[in-house]
C-alpha positions in Angstrom: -16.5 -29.0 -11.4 -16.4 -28.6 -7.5 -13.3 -27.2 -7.2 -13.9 -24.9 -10.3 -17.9 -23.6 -7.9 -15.9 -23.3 -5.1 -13.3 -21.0 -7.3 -16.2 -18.8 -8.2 -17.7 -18.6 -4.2 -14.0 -17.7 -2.8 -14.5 -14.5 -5.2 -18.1 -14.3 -4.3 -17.2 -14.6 -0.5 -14.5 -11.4 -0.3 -16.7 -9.3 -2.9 -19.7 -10.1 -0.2 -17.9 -9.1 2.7 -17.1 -5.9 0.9 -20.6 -5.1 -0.6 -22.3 -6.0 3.3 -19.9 -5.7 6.2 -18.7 -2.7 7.8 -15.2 -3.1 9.4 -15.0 -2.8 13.1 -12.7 -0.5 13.7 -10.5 0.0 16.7 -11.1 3.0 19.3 -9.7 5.9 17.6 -6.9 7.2 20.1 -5.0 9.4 17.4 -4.4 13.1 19.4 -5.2 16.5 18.4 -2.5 18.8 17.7 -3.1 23.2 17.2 -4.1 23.8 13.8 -1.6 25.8 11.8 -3.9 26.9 9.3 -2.4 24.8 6.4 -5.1 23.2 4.5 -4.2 19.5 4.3 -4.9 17.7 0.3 -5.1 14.0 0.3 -4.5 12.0 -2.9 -5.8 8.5 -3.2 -4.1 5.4 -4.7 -4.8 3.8 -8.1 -8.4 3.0 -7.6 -9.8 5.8 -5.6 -10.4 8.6 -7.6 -14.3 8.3 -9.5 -14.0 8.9 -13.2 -17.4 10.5 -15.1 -18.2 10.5 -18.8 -19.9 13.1 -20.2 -20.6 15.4 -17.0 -23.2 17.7 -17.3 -24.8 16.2 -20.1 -27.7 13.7 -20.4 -25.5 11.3 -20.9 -23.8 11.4 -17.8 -22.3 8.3 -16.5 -20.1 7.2 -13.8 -17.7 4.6 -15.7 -14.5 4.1 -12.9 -15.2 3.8 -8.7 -17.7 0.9 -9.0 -19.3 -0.3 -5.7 -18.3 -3.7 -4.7 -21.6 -4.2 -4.4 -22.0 -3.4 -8.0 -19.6 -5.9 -8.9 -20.8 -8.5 -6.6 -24.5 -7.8 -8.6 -22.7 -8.8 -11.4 -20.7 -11.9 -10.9 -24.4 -13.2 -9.6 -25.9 -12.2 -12.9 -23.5 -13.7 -14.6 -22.8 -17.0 -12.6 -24.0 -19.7 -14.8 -21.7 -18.4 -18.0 -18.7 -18.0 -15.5 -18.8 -21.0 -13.9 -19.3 -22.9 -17.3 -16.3 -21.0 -19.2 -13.9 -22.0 -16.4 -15.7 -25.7 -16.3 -14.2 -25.7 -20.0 -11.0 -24.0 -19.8 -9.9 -27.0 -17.5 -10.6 -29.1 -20.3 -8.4 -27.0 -22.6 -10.8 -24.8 -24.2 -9.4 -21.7 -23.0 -11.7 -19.1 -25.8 -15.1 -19.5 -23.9 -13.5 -18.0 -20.9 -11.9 -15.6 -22.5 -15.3 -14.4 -24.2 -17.3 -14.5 -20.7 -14.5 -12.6 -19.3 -14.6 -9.9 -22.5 -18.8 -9.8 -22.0 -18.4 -9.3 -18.2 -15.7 -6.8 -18.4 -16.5 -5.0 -21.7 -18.6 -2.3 -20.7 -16.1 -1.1 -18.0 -13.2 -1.1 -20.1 -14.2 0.5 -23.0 -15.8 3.3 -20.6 -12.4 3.8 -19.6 -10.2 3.4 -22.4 -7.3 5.3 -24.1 -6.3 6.1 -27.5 -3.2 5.8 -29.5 -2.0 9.0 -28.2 -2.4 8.7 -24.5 -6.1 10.7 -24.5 -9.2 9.6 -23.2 -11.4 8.2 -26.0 -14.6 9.4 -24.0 -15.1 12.7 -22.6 -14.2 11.9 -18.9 -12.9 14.2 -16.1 -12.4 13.0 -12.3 -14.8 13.9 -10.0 -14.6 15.4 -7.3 -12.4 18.2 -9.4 -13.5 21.9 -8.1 -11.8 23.2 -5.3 -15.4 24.1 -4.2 -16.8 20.6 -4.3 -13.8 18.7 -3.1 -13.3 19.7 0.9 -14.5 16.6 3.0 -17.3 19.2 4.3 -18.7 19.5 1.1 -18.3 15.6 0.0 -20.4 15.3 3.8 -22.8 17.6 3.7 -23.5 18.1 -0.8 -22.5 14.5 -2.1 -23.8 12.6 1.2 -20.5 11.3 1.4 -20.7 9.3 -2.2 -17.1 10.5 -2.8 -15.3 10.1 0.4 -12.1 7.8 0.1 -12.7 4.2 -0.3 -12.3 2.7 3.8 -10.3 6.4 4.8 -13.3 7.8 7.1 -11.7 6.8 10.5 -7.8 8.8 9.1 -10.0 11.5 8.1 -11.7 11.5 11.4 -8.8 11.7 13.0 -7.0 14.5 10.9 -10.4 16.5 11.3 -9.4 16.3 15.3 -7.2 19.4 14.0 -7.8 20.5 10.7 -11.6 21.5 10.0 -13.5 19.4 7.8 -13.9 22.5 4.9 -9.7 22.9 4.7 -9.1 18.7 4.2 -9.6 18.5 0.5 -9.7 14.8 -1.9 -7.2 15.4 -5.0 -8.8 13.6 -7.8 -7.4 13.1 -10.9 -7.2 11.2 -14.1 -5.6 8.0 -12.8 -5.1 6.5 -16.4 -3.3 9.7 -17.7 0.7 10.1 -17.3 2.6 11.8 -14.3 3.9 14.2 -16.0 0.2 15.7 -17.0 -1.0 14.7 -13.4 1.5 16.8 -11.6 0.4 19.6 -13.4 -3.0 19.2 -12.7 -1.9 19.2 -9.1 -0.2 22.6 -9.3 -3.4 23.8 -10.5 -5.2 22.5 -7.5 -2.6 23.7 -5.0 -2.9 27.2 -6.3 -6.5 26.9 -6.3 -6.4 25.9 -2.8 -4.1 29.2 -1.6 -6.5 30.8 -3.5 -9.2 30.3 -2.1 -7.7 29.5 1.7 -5.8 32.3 1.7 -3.0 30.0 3.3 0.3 30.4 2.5 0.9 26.6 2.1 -0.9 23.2 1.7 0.2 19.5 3.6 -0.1 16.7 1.7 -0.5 12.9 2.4 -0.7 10.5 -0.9 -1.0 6.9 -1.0 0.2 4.3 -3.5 -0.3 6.1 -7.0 -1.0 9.3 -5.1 2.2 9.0 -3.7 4.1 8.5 -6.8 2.3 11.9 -8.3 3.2 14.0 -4.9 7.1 12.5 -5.6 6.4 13.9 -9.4 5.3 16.7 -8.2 7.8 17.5 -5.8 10.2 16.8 -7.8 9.1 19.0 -11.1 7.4 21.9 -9.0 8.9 21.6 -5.1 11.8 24.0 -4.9 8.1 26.5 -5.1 7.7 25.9 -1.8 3.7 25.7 -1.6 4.1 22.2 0.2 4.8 22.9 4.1 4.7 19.0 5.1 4.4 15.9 2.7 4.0 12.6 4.1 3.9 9.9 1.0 2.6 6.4 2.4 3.5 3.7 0.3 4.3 5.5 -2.3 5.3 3.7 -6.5 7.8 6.0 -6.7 9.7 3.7 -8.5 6.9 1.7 -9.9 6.2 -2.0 -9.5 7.4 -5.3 -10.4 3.7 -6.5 -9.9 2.8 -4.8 -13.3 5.6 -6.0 -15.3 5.2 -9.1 -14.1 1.0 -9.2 -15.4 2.2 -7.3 -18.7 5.4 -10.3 -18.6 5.5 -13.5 -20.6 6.2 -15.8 -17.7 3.5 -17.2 -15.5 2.4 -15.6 -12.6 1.9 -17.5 -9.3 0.0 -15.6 -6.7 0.3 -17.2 -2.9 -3.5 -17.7 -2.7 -2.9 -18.7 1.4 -1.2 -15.0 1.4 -3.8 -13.3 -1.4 -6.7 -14.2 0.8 -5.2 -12.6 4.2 -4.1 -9.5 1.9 -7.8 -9.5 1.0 -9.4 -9.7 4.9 -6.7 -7.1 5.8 -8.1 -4.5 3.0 -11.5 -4.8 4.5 -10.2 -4.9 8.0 -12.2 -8.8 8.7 -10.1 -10.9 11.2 -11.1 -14.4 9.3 -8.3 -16.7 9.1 -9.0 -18.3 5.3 -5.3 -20.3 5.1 -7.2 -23.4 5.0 -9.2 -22.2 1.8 -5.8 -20.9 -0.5 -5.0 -24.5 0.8 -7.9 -26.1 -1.1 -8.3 -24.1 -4.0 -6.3 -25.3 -7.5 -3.5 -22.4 -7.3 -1.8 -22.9 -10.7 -5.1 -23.3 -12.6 -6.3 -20.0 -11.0 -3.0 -18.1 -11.5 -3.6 -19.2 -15.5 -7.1 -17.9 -15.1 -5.7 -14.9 -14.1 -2.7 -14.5 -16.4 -5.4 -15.4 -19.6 -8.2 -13.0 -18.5 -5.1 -10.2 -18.4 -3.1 -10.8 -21.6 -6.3 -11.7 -24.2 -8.4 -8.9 -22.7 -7.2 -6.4 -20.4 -3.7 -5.6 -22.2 -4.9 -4.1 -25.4 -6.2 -1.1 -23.1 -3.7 -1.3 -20.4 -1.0 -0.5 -22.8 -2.8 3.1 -24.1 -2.2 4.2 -20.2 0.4 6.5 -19.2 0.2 5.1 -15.6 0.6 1.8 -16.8 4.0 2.9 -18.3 4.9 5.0 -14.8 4.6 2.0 -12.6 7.7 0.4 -14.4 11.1 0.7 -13.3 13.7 1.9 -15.6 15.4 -1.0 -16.8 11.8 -2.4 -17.7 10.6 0.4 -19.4 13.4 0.6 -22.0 13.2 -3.4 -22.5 9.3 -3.5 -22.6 8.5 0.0 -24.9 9.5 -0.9 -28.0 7.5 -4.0 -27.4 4.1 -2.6 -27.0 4.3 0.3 -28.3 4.8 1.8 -32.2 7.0 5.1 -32.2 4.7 7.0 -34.6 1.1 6.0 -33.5 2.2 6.3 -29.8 4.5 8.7 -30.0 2.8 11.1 -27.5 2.7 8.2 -24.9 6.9 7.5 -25.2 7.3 11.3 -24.9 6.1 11.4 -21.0 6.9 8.2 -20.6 10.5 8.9 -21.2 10.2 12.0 -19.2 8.8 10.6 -16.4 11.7 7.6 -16.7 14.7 9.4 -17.9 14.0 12.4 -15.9 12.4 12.4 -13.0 12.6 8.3 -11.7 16.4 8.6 -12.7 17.4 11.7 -10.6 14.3 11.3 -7.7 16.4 11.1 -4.8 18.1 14.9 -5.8 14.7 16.3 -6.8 13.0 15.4 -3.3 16.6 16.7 -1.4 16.1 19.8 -3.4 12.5 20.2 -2.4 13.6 19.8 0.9 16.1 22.7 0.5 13.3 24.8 -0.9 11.6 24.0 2.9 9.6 20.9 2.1 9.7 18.7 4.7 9.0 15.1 3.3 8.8 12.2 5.0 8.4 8.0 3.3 6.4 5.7 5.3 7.7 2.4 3.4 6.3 -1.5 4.1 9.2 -4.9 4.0 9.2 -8.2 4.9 6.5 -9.2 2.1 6.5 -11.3 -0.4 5.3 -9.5 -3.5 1.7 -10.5 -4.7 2.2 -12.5 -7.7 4.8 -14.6 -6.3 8.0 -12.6 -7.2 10.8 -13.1 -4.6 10.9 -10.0 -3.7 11.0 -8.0 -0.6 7.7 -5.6 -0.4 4.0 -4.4 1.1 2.6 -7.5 -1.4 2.0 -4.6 -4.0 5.1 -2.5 -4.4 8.6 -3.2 -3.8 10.6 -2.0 -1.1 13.0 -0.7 -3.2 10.6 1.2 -5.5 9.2 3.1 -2.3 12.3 5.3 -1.5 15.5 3.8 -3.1 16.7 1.6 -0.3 18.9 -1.6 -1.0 16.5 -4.6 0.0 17.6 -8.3 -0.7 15.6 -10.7 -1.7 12.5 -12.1 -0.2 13.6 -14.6 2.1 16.9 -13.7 2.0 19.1 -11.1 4.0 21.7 -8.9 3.0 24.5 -10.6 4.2 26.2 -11.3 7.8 29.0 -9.5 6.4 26.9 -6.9 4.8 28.5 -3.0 5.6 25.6 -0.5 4.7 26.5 1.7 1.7 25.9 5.3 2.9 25.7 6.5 -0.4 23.1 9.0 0.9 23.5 9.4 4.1 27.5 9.9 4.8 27.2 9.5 8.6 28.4 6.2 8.9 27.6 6.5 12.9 23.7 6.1 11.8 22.3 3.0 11.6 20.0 2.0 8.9 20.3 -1.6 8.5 16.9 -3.2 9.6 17.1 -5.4 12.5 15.8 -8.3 9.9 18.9 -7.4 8.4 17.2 -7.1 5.0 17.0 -3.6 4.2 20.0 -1.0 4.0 18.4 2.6 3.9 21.5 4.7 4.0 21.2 4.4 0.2 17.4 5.9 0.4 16.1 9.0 -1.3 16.0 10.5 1.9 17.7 8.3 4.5 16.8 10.2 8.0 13.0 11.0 6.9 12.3 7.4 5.8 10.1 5.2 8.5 10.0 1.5 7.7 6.9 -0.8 9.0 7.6 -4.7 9.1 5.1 -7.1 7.4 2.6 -4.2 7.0 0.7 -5.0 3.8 -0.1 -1.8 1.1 -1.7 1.4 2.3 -3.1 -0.1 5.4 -1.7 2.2 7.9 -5.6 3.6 8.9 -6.0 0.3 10.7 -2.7 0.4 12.9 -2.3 3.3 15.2 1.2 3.5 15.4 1.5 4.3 12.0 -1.6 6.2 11.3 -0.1 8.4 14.9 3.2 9.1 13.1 1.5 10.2 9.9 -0.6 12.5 11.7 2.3 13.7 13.3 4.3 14.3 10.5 1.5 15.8 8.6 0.3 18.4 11.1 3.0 19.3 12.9 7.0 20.4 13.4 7.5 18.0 16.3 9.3 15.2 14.6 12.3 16.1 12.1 13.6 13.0 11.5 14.0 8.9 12.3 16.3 10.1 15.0 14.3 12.7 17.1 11.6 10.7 18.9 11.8 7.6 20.2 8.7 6.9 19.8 9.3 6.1 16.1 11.8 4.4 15.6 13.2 4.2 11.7 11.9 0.5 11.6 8.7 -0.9 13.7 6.4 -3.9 13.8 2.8 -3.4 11.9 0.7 -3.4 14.7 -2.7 -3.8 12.4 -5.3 -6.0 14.5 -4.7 -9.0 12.2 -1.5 -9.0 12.7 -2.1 -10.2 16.3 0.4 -10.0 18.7 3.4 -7.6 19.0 6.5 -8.2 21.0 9.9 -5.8 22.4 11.7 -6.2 25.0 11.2 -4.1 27.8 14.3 -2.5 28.6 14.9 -1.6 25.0 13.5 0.6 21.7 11.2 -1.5 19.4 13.6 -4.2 17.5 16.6 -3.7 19.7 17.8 -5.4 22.6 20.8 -5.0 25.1 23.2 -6.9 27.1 20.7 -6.5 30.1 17.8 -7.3 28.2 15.9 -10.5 29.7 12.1 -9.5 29.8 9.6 -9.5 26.8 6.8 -7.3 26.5 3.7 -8.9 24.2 0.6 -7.4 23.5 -2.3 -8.4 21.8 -3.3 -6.2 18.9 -7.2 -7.4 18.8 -10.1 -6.1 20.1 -12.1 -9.5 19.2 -10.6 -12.4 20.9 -8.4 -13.9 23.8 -5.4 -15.2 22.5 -3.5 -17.8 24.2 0.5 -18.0 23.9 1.1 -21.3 23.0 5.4 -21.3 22.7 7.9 -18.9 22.7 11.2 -19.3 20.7 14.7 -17.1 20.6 17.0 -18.4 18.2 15.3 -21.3 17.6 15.8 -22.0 21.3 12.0 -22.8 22.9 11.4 -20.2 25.9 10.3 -21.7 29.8 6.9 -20.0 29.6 4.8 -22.8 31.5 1.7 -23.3 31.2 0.5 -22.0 27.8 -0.2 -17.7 28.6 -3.7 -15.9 28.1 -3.5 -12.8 27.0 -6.9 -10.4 27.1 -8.5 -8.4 24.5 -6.0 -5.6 23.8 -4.4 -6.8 26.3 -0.7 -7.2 27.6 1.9 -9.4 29.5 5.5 -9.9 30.4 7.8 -13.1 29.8 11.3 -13.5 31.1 13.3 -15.1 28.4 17.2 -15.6 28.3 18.6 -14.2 25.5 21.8 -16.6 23.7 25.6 -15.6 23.9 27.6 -14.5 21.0 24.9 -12.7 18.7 24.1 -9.6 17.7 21.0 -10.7 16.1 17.6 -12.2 17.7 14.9 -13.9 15.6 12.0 -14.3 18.1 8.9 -17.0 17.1 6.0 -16.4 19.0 3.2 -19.2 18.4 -0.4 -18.2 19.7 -4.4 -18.9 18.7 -7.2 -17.5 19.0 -9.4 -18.3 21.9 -12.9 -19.8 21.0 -12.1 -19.2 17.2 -12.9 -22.7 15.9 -12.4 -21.8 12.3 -8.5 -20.6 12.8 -5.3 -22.6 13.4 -2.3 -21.7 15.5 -0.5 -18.1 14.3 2.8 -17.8 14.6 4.5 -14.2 14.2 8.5 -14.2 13.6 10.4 -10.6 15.1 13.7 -9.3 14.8 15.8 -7.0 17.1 19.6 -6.1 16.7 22.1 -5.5 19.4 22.6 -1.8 21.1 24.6 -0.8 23.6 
């Protein structure tokens, strides 16, 4: 019964944080760039966009975008049930769980739920939707902010450095709903934009979902040529293995160690909680999990188009004809198809032919994660590297291959390098090789919190200035996350991030947090331990050199740095693991 309490308060604990902390965020230092008089459109993930029922009516309700602190209300309300059905579904009575789970969740997913055909059973439209109420100024100054991205305000601080607040609108639309509609209602909003700019041409960044509707929409309406720049972060382009493998019959197994850093890094908390995923029953609460989905959540979640969309090809064809009938959901296959047989199956030539029409996209993809329910797969912990922008990635843990050659199926210049420095990812073969940026052990979406990335969005977004992975050196096609949580960041200092040279002999580390000293407690090349003395202190944000000699006969360097937080008696040793590759 303990272990199955402390279950309940490791839920209670992250859903707290959400509901009453505010995340410190680091000193904005993103520039300002002249203002080309393109109004910029930003389109949320999966769970951003705020669904309302019956709008304009007395009936109105908001039924999707639930605070956490709404949910947190509830799990309080609710404790004694919870804690009880879980108490018995150790002992093997799994149906009293499942009926506490039903209760808890009922209301929310019948608010939201789909019929046979694909359409909303409720009257429901996304919210913001007007052109008129959907510019940051008027979510601001009209909604008191109610409807500003979930944790976005500090990117959209920083693109309002540029772009005033009244011409950076929030696409919202029917999340549940396929692509293929969704992309349509974007063309709508584009032209509604022009229309009411007077611009000649929108920018868009999209996250996630968002991300896989700006590829949609690229590729159905792009050769138009009413997109100037398009920077997709994250994006499902290809869907996600993490839904098949929740709609799957085999068990899940969720890293809980991993599943509760994922969590502190979404609400930007530097807590190390290793030692709780260490304590907590893993396989029981992966079966909670696994239950709660199949006996309650599925018999919705199959009525989604989206659902469908964030399936690769191969598991689409093998899972349609399981879950759904050809007559009653006939409407549903019909997009789905589309969206599958179409568009996912040709994406690479639609977004080439966008950029022919003068698009100019640009991928921001995330590697060198395992994905969240346990899959051995290379990804940001929520969508597969692969799926992002078509690039060969082995498997998690694995590499490609010392004898690997990179396919240059896309790219044809076999003088360009594209094999990461981990020497797990070939992006020769991506949708769009030299416009693809790849960020090392950077979990989903969280680019806001790491100014190198958030920097090069901005600076794809806004301006002209960088063409592609080869014109600045700045940004190198792959870099280091360098989120606050991630610590520490390492390069050496004669050389581009993850390269070295025959010169090379010097390290450059930096701490990445604001919050604590951190003290360097080894240093290894190749498994060979460094001569660094005494253990090093490095300051807040701070930043020091280490000679290091660098092993004969390699043209590959796997560098272990081991390091702790000063004065944090609640965290254990770190240690962060970079790559670099041999240049001359």
């Amino acid at each position: 019964m303990k272990r199955i309490f402390s279950v309940f308060m490791c839920a209670v604990m992250l859903l707290g944080c959400t509901a009453s902390t505010a995340a410190a965020a680091k000193k904005d230092i993103s520039p300002a760039y002249e203002w080309d008089g393109h109004p910029v459109i930003f389109i949320q993930g999966f769970s951003g966009p705020i669904l309302i029922r019956d709008r304009g009516l007395e009936t109105e309700e908001q039924v999707w975008g639930i605070s956490p602190a709404d949910l947190f209300k509830k799990l309080i309300t609710n404790l004694y049930g919870i804690v009880s059905s879980i108490s018995k579904y150790a002992d093997g009575d799994t149906q009293p769980f499942v009926e506490q789970f039903r209760e808890v969740s009922a209301e929310l997913v019948d608010d939201i739920s789909m019929l046979p055909d694909g359409t909303s059973k409720y009257n429901i439209v996304s919210f913001p939707c007007t052109v008129e109420e959907s510019s940051i100024a008027y979510i601001k100054n009209e909604l008191d902010g109610d409807a500003m991205p979930f944790f976005q305000d500090d990117f959209i601080a920083a693109l309002a450095k540029t772009v005033p607040e009244e011409y950076i609108y929030v696409f919202n639309t029917d999340w549940r709903r396929s692509q293929i509609d969704n992309s349509a209602h974007l063309a709508e909003f584009i032209d509604s934009v022009l229309a009411k700019t007077g611009a000649d041409k929108v920018d868009i960044f999209s996250m996630s979902h968002g991300g896989q509707l700006t590829a949609t929409y690229l590729y159905y309406y792009g050769t138009e040529a009413k997109v100037d720049n398009a920077v997709l972060n994250s994006p499902a382009t290809g869907g996600t293995t993490l839904v098949t493998e929740l709609l799957g019959a085999e068990p899940i197994n969720f890293d809980l160690e991993e599943l509760l850093r994922f969590g502190c890094v979404m609400l930007n908390i530097e807590l190390d909680l290793r030692w709780l995923g260490r304590l907590l029953p893993q396989d029981f609460l992966n079966s909670l999990v696994k239950t709660a989905f199949n006996e309650v959540l599925l018999p919705y979640a199959v009525y989604f188009g989206s659902v469908w969309d964030f399936m690769d090809i191969e598991t689409y064809t093998k899972l349609r004809d399981v879950y759904l009938d050809p007559v009653e959901n006939a409407a549903i296959i019909e997009k789905a198809d589309k969206m599958h047989y179409d568009c996912m199956a040709n994406m690479g030539e639609g977004l080439r032919r966008a950029q022919e029409a003068g698009v100019s996209i640009n991928i921001i993809s995330n590697y060198g994660t395992q994905l969240g329910t346990g899959k051995k797969i290379d990804s940001d912990f929520i969508i597969n590297t692969t799926h992002t922008c078509g690039a060969n990635a082995s498997a998690y843990g694995e590499t490609l291959g010392a004898d690997y050659v990179q396919k240059n199926t896309v790219c044809k210049d076999a003088s360009h390098d594209h094999i990461a420095p981990t020497g797990t990812v070939d992006a020769s073969c991506c949708y769009l090789p030299e416009n693809t940026w790849f960020v090392y052990e950077q979990y989903h979406t969280q680019t806001w919190y790491d100014p190198y990335t958030r920097n090069l969005i901005i600076e794809l977004l806004l301006t002209d200035n960088i063409t592609d992975v080869h014109s600045d050196s700045r940004y190198p096609q792959f870099e280091l996350s360098q989120n606050p949580l991630d610590g520490v960041y390492a390069r050496f200092t004669d050389s581009k991030a993850g390269e070295y040279g025959a010169q090379s002999g010097e390290l450059l580390i930096k701490s990445l947090t604001d919050n604590y000293t951190l003290n360097i407690l080894s240093v290894k090349i190749n498994g060979v331990e460094q001569d660094i003395g005494e253990k090093l202190s490095i300051g807040r944000a701070g930043e020091i050199t280490v000679p290091c000699k660098i092993p004969e006969g390699t043209d590959r360097l796997k560098l272990e740095l081991r390091y702790e937080r000063k004065n944090d008696l609640l965290s254990e040793p770190f240690t962060r693991t970079v790559y670099f590759e041999y240049k001359d």
